[in-house]
N, C-alpha and C positions, 0 to 999 in steps of 0.2 A: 475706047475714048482717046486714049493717046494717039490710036493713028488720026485721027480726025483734027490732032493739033498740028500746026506749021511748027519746027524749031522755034525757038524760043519763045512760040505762046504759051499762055498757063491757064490754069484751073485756082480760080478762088474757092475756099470753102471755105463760110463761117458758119456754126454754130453754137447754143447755151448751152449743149445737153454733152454732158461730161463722158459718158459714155459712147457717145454717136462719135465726140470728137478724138478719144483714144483709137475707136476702133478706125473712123477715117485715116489718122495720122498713119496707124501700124500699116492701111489695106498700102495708103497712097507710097509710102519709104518703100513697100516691098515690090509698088510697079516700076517692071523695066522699062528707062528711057522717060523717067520723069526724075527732078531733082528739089529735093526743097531749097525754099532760096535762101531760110533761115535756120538756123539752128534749135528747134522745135516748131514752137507755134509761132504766126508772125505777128509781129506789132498791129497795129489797127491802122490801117490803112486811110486818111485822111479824104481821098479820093472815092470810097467806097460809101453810097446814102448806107442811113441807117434805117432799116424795116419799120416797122412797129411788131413782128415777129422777134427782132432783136428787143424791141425795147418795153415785149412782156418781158425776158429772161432776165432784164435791166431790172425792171420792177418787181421780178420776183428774186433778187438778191443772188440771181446764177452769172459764172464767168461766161462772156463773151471768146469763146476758141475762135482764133482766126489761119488759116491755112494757105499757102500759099508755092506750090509745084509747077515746075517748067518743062517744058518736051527740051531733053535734050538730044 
């Protein structure tokens, strides 16, 4: 997948499910030639719609993980 990125494009990934988004976090820090752009999870990205996927996790009282890595 990272070759398929240009420098500086990224991979967004959000999910509710606390699990999926540990393990994304650990898979995505330990791929070479990607960088997170925040210091864990990223803030909620203002620009980004919001699903109705996101807003069962909203409705069933689950945190929103948001992710955000760059091809460096």
């Amino acid at each position: 997948m990272v070759q398929k990125l240009v420098k500086g494009g990224y991979l967004y990934f959000v999910t509710d499910w606390l699990p999926y988004a540990e393990f994304g976090m650990e898979q995505l820090c330990a791929t070479p030639g990607l960088k997170n752009r925040y210091e864990g999870y990223a803030p909620h990205q203002e620009w980004r719609p919001e699903t109705r996927f996101e807003q069962k996790g909203i409705d069933a009282n689950r945190v929103i993980n948001e992710m955000m890595f760059e091809r460096i």
